[in-house]
C-alpha distance (Angstrom), angle and dihedral (degrees) to the residues before:
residue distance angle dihedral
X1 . . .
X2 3.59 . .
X3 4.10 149.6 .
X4 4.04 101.6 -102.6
X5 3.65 83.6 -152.8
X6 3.72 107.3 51.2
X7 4.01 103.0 1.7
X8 4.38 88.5 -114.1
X9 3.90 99.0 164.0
X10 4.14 109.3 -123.6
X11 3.36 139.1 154.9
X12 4.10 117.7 -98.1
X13 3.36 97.1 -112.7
X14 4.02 83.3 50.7
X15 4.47 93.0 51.0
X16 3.61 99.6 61.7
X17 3.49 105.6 -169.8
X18 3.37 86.2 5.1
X19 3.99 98.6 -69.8
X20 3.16 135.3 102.9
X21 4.12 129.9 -112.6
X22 3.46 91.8 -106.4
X23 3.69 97.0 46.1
X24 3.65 89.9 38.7
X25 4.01 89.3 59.9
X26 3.83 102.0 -117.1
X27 3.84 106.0 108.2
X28 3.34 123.5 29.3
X29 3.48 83.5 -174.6
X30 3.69 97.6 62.5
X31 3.99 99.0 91.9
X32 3.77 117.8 143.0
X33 3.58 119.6 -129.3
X34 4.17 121.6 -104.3
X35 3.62 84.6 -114.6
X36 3.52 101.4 65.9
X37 3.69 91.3 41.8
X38 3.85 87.5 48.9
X39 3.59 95.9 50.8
X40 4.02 102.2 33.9
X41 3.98 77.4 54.1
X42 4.10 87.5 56.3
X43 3.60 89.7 48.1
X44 3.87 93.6 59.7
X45 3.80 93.9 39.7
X46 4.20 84.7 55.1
X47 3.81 89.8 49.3
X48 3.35 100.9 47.7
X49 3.56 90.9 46.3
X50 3.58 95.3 52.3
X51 3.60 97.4 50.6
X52 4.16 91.1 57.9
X53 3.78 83.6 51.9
X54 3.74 89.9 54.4
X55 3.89 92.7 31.2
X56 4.37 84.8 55.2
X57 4.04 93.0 37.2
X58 3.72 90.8 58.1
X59 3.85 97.2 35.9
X60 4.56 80.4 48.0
X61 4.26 80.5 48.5
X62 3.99 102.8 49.3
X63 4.13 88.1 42.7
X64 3.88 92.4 50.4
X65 4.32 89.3 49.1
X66 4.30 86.8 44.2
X67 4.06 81.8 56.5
X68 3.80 102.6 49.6
């Protein structure tokens, strides 16, 4: 899960109402660190990567069975 307001990852229990504390307004101390941006970020870049692979592998797949 993740802030609807600024995309922070959190648990649910964490994103009451869906936001997080900082977005929220209840800690000004509750800022998450570039790095976890950075590599939560890398994580979605990977994913969405790897699901066009698959998407084009299976597209590459179902053309090579319509030719035989």
């Amino acid at each position: 899960m993740e802030c609807t307001a600024c995309g922070a990852p959190g648990r649910l229990e964490a994103l009451l109402g869906r936001l997080c504390v900082r977005c929220r307004g209840e800690s000004k101390e509750a800022v998450w660190p570039i790095d976890v941006r950075v590599r939560v970020e890398r994580l979605r870049t990977a994913a969405r990567t790897r699901t066009a692979e698959l998407v084009s592998a299976e597209q590459d797949s179902q053309m090579s069975v319509l030719l035989f």
